[in-house]
LUMMIRO-561609 format. One record per residue (C-alpha): residue number from 1; x, y, z. Coordinates in nm, 4 decimals. Example, Ala and Ser with C-alpha at 12.3 -4.5 7.8 and 13.67 -1.06 7.14 Angstrom:
<atoms>
(1,(1.2300,-0.4500,0.7800)),
(2,(1.3670,-0.1060,0.7140)),
</atoms>
This chain:
<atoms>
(1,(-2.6595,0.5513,0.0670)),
(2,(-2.4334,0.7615,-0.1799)),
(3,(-2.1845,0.5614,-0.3668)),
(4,(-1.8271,0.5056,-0.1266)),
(5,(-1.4556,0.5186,-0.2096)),
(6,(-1.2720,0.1585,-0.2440)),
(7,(-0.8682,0.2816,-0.1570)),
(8,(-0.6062,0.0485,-0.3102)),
(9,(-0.3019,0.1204,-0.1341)),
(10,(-0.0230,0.0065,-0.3569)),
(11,(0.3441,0.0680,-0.4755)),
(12,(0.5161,-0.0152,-0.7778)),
(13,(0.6233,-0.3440,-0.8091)),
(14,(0.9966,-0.2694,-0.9106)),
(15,(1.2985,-0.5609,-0.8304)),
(16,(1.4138,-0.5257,-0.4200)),
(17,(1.1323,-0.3373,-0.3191)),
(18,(0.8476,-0.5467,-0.3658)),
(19,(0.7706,-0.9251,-0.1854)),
(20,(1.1665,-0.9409,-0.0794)),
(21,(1.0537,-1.1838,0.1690)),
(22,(0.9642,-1.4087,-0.1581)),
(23,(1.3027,-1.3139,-0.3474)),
(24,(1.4995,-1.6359,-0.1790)),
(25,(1.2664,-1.8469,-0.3496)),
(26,(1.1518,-1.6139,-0.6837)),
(27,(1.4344,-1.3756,-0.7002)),
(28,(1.4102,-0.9877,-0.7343)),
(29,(1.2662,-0.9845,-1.0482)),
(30,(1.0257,-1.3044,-0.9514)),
(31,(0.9356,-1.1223,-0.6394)),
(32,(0.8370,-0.7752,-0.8503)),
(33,(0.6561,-0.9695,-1.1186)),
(34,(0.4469,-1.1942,-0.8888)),
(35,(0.3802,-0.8045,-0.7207)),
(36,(0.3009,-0.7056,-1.0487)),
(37,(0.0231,-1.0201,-1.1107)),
(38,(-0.1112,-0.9417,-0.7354)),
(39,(-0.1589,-0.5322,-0.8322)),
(40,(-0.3554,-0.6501,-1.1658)),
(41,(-0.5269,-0.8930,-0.9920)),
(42,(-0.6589,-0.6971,-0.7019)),
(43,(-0.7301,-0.3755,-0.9107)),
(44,(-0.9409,-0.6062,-1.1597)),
(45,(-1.1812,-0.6910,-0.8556)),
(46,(-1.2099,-0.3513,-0.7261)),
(47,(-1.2876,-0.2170,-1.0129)),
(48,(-1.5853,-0.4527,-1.0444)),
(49,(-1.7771,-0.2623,-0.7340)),
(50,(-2.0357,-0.0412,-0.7567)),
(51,(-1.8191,0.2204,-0.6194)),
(52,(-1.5338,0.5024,-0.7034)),
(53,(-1.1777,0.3266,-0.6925)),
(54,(-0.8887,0.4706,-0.6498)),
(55,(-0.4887,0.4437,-0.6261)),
(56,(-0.3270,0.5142,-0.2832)),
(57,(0.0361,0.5043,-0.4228)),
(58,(0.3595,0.5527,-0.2390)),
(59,(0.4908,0.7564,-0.5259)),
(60,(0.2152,0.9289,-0.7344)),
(61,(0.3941,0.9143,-1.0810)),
(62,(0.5211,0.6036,-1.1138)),
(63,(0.5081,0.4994,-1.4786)),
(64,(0.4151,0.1278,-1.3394)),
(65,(0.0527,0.2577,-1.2900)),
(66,(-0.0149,0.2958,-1.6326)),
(67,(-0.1409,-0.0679,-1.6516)),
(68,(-0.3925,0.0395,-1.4590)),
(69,(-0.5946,0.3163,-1.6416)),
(70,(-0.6508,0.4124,-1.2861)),
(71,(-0.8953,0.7604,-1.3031)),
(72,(-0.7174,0.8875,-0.9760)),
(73,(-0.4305,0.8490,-0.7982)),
(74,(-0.3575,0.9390,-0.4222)),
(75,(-0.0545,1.0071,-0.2585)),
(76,(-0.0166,0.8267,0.0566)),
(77,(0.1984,1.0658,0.2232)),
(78,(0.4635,1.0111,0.4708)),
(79,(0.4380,0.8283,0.8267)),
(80,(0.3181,0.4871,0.9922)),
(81,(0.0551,0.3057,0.8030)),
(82,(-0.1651,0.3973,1.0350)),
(83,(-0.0685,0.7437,0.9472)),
(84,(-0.1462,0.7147,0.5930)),
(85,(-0.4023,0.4676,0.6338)),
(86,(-0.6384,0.7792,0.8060)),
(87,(-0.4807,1.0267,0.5729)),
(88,(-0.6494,0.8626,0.2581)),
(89,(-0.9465,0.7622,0.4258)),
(90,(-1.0235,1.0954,0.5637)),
(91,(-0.9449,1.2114,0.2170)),
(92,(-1.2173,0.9828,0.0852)),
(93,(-1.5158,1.0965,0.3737)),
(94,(-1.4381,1.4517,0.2214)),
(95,(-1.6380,1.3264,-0.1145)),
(96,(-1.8242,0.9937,0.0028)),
(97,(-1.9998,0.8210,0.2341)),
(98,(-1.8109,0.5695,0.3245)),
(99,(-1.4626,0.4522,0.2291)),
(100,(-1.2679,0.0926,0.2072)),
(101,(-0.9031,0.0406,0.2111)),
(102,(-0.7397,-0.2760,0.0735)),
(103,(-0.3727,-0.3860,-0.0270)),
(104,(-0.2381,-0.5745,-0.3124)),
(105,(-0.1391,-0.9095,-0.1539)),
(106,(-0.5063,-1.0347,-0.1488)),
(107,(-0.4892,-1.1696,-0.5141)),
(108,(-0.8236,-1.3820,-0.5629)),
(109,(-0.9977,-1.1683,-0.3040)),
(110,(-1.3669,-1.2742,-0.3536)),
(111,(-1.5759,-0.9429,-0.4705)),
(112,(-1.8396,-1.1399,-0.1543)),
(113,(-1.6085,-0.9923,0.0736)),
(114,(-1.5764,-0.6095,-0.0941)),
(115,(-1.9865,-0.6541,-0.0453)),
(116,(-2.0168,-0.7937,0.2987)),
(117,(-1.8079,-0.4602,0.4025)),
(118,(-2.0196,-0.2078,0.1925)),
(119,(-2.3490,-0.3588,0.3450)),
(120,(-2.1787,-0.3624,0.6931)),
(121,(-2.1145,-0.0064,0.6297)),
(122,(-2.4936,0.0457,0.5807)),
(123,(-2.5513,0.0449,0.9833)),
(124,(-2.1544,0.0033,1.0856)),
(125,(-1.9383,0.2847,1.1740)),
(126,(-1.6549,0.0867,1.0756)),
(127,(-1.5533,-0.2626,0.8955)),
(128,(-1.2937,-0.5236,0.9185)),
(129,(-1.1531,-0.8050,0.7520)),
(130,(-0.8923,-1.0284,0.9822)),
(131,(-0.5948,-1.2085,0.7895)),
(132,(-0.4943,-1.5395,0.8423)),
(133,(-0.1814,-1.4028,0.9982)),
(134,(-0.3344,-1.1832,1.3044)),
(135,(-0.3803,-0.8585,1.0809)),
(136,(-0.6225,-0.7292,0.8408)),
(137,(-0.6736,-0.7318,0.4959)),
(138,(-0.9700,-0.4916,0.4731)),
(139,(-1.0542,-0.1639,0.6755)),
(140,(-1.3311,0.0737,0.6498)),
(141,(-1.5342,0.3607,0.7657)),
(142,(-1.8016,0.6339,0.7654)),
(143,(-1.6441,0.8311,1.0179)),
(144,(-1.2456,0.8845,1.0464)),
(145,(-1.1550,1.0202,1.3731)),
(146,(-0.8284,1.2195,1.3933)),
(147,(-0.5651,0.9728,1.5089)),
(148,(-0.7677,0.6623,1.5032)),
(149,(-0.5121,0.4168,1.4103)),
(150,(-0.2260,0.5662,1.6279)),
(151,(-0.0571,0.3128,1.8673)),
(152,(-0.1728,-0.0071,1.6164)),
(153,(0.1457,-0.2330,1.5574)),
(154,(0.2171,-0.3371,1.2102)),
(155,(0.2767,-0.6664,1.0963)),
(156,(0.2312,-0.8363,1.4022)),
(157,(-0.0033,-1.1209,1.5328)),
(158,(-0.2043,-0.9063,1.7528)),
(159,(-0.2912,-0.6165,1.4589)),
(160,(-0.6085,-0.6424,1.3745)),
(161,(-0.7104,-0.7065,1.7652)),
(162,(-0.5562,-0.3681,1.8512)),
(163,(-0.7095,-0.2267,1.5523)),
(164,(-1.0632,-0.3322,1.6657)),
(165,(-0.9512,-0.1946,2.0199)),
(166,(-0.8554,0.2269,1.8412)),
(167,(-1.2215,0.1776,1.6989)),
(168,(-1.3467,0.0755,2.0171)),
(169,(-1.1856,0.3263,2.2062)),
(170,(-1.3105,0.5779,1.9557)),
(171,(-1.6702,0.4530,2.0276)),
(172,(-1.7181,0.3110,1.6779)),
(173,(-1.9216,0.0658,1.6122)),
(174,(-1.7889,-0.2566,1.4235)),
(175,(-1.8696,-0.5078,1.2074)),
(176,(-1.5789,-0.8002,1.1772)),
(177,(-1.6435,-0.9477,0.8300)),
(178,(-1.5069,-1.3288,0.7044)),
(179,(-1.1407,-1.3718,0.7127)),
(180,(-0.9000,-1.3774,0.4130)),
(181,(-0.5246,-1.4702,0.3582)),
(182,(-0.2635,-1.2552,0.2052)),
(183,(0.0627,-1.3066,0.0866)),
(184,(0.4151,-1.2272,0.2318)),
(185,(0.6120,-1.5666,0.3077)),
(186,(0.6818,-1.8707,0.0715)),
(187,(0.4169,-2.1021,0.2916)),
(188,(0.1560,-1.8123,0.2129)),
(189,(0.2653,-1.9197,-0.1766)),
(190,(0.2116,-2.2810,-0.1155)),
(191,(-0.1492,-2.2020,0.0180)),
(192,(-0.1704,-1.9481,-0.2921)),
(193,(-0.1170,-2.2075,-0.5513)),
(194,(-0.3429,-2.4901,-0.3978)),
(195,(-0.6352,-2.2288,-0.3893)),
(196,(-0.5859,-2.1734,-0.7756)),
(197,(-0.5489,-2.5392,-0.8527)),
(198,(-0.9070,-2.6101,-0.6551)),
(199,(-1.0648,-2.3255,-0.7624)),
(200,(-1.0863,-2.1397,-0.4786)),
(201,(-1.0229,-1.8132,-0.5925)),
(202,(-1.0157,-1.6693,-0.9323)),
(203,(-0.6407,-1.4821,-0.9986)),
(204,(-0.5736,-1.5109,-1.4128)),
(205,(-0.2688,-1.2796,-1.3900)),
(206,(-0.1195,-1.4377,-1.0245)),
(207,(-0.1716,-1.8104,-1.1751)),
(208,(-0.0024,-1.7036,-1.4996)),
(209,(0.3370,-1.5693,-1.3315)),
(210,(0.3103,-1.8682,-1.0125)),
(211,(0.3185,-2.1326,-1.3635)),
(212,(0.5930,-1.9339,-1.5481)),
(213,(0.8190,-1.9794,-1.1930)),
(214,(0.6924,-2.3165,-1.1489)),
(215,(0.8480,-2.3796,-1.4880)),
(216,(1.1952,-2.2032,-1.4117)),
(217,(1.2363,-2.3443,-1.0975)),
(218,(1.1807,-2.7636,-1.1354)),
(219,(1.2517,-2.8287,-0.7144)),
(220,(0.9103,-2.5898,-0.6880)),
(221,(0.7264,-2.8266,-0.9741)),
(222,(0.4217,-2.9657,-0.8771)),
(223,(0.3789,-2.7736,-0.5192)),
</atoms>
């Protein structure tokens, strides 16, 4: 198999714009630089596949991306998620063989997972990773089909089940990889910081900023 395209869809992690459903208990600038730990964080394990990696970025020259030494950067264009979702993956097809998109609230993401979905890819039209929360945290494909992902509700419980449904419907075959949690609501933090405590996942830059608000905020000490 030629080498695939691992899509990091991302924007920059500025104050109010970023995790605002974590600003009640980080504030804005909490909330951006916790984003800013997760972006690090998820762009140092995609760049440790044996594959081309690039930026799928709401706004294309953003000075924020810098810290990346990314070699390209995407636009993601206008439109649903689903929308840009296909528009960067059928970008990626154009060049490779197959083609993963992941976001940047999956800090710790084992690199186990990135490889279950580029062997599934081997013999699967398409792979997915279900969240803990009822959407996905992984998508990917060898063949895009024009308006694969329309119809898919965002953010809610029954995503990633409607999601397998388009790729059904477009008479792809699937492979549904091991789940993984990301990170949008304070309880998702709680679960965040016990996985770094134990070990469970590996997230230098996350951990650092998680003890730095930890330190600032003492009613959060020792969660």
């Amino acid at each position: 198999m030629s080498r695939g395209c691992l899509c990091v869809f991302a924007k920059p992690p500025r104050p109010g714009t970023v995790k605002t459903r974590l600003a009640s208990l980080l504030g804005d600038d909490g909330a951006a630089a916790l984003a800013r730990a997760f972006l690090l964080d998820t762009w140092s394990t995609a760049t440790g596949m044996p594959v081309d990696v690039v930026l799928a970025a709401t706004d294309v020259e953003a000075p924020e991306w810098r810290l990346l030494d990314a070699a390209e950067v995407w636009p993601q264009g206008a439109g649903t998620l689903g929308d840009r979702l296909e528009r960067v993956l059928r970008r990626a097809l154009q060049t490779h063989s197959f083609a993963i998109a992941i976001g940047t609230d999956i800090p710790g993401l084992p690199l186990s997972r990135l490889d279950d979905a580029r062997e599934a890819l081997r013999t699967a039209d398409a792979v997915i990773g279900p969240a803990d929360d009822g959407g996905f945290y992984l998508i990917g494909v060898s063949a895009c089909p024009h308006g694969l992902l329309d119809g898919v509700p965002w953010s809610a419980p029954d995503t990633c089940a409607r999601t397998l449904e388009r790729l059904g419907q477009h008479h792809l075959t699937t492979t549904v990889i091991d789940p993984w949690f990301d990170v949008d609501e304070p309880a998702d933090l709680d679960a965040l910081r016990r996985r770094i405590r134990d070990g469970t996942i590996h997230a230098p830059e996350t951990a650092r900023i998680l003890g730095e608000a930890a330190d600032a905020s003492p009613s959060r000490a020792g969660v």
